[in-house]
BATOR-818666 format. One line per field, with one value per residue (C-alpha): x, y, z; residue in three letters. Coordinates in Angstrom, 3 decimals, decimal comma. Layout:
N
xx <- c(X/...);
yy <- c(Y/...);
zz <- c(Z/...);
residu <- c(ALA/...);
END
This chain:
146
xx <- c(-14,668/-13,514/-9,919/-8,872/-5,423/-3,813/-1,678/1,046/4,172/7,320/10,806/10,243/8,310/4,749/3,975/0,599/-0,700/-3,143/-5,373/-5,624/-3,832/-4,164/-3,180/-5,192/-7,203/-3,462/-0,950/2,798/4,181/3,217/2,501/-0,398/0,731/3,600/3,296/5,271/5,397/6,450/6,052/8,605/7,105/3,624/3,112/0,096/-1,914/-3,471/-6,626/-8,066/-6,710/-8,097/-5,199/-1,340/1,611/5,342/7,997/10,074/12,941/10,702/12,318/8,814/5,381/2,838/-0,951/-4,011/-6,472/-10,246/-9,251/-8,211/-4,611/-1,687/0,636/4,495/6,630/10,414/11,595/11,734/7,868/8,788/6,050/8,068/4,874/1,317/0,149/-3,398/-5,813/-9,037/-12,222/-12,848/-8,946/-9,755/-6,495/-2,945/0,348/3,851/7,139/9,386/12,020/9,472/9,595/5,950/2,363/-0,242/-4,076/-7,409/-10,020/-13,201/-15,546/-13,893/-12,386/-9,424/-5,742/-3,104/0,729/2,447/6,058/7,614/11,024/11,999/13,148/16,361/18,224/21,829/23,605/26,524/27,097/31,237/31,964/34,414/33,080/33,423/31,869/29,114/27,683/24,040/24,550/21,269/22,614/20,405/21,598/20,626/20,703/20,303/18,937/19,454/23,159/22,481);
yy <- c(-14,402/-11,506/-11,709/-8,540/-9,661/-7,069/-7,950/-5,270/-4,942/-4,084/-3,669/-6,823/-8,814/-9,743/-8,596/-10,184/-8,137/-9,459/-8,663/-12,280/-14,527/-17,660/-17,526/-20,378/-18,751/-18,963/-20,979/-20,007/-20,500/-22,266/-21,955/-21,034/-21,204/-18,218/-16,986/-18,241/-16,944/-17,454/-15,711/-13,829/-12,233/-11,764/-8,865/-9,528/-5,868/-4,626/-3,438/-4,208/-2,653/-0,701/0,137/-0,309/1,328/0,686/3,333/2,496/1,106/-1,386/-0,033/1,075/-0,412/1,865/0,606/2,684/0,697/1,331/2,839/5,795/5,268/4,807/1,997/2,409/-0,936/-1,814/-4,569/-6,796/-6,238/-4,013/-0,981/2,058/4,394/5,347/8,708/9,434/10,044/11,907/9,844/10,139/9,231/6,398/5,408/6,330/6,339/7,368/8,893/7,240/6,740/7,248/10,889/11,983/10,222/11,448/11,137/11,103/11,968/10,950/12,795/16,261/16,086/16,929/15,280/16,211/15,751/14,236/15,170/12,044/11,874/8,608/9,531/7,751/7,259/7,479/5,809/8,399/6,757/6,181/7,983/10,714/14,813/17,995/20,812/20,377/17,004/18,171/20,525/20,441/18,829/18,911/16,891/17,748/15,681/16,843/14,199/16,403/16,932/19,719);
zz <- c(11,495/8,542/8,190/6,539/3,837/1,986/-1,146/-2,158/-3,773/-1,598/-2,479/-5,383/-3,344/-1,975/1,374/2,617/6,067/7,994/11,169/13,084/14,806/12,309/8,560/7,491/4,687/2,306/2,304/3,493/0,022/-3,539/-6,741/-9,134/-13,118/-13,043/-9,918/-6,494/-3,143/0,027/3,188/4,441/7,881/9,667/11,651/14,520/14,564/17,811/15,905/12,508/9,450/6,875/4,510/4,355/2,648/2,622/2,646/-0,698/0,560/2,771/6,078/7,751/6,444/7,968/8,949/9,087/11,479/12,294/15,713/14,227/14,164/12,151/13,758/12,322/12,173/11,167/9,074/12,311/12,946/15,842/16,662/16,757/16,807/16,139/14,992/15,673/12,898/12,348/11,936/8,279/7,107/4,783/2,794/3,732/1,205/2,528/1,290/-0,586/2,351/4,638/5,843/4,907/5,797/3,628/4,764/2,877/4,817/2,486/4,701/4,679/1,276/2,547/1,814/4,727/4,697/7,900/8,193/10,258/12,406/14,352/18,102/18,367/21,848/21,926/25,178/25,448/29,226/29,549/26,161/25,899/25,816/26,054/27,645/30,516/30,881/30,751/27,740/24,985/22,184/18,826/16,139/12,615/9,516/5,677/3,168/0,275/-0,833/-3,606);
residu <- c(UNK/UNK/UNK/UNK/UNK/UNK/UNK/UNK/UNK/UNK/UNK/UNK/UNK/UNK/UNK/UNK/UNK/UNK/UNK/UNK/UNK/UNK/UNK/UNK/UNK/UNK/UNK/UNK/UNK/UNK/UNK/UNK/UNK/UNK/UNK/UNK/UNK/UNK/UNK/UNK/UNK/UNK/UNK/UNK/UNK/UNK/UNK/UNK/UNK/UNK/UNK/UNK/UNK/UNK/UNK/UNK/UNK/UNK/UNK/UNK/UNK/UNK/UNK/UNK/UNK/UNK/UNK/UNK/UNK/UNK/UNK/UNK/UNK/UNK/UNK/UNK/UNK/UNK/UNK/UNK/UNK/UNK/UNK/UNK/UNK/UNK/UNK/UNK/UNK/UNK/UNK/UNK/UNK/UNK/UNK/UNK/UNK/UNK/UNK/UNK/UNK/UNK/UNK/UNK/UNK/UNK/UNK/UNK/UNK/UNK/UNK/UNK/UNK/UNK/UNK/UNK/UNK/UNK/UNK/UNK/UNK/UNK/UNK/UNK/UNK/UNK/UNK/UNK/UNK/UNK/UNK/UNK/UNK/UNK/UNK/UNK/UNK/UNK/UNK/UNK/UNK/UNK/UNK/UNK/UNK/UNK);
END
């Protein structure tokens, strides 16, 4: 049985991201010479990986797996989405908070920009408003303060 195991760097620390159920090919924590770890999460994936990236400030982590798909986690391991992929995307990186995918596809040549927004439900049952109750309401939010 492969295990696929992914070292990176996120926000300081070593994440280690793995496809199977058991974690027996490294130990939880230790030491070797100058280097510690210790484990701070798993993260069980639905399909094998083939590359990983984090969004800078280590809110998302972001998983390209062979079924053509990228699968989107929080901090608490929960799946908030997956994005479909073309067959040839090889390697994914994201934005620095998150907000862009980009895709290599090695068998087009090509590199492709995802923008991404997170859906986020807001229970407005029992609170006060104005105006009809079934009004469209579109929310908009600027990340640049120039």
């Amino acid at each position: 049985m492969r295990t696929f195991m992914k070292i990176t760097l996120c926000a300081g620390l070593l994440c280690f991201v793995y496809a199977q159920s058991s974690f027996a090919t490294a130990p939880v924590s230790g030491e070797n010479g100058k280097v510690e770890w210790t484990q701070l999460n798993t993260i069980n994936l639905p399909n094998q990986p083939v590359d990983v990236s984090h969004s800078l400030d280590g809110r998302y982590s972001f998983f390209l797996t062979k079924e053509r798909e990228v699968l989107i986690y929080d901090q608490k391991g929960s799946l908030l989405g997956r994005v479909p992929v073309a067959k040839g995307v090889s390697a994914i990186d994201v934005g620095p908070r998150g907000q862009h995918l980009f895709l290599i596809d090695s068998d087009k040549s090509i590199a492709a920009t995802l923008a991404i927004n997170f859906i986020v439900n807001i229970k407005t049952a029992d609170s006060p408003y104005k105006g009809k109750v079934d009004a469209p309401v579109t929310i908009a939010v600027y990340s640049d303060f120039q």
